[in-house]
C-alpha positions as CSV (number, residue, x, y, z in Angstrom):
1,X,7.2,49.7,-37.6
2,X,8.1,53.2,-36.5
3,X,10.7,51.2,-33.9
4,X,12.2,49.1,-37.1
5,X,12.8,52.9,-38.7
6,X,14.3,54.0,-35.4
7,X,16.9,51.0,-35.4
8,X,17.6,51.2,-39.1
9,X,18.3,55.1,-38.7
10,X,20.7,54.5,-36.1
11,X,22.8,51.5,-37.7
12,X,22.8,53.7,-40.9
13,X,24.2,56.6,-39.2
14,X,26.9,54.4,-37.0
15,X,27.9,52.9,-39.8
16,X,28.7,56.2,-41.6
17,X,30.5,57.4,-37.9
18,X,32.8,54.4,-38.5
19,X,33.2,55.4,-42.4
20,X,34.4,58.9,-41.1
21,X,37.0,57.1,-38.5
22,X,38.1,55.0,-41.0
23,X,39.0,57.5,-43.6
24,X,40.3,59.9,-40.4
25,X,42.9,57.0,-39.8
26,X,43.7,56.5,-43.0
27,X,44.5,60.1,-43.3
28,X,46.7,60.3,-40.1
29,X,48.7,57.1,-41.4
């Protein structure tokens, strides 16, 4: 279980990393 948690905390916070890029490029354009 505690490695599920692991997993899932780190997709959460790449996927907010890629969010952040996103809006960075967006910004730029």
């Amino acid at each position: 279980v505690a490695g599920a948690a692991v997993i899932f905390e780190v997709q959460r916070s790449s996927r907010s990393e890629a969010r952040k890029e996103e809006q960075c490029k967006q910004e730029l354009e």
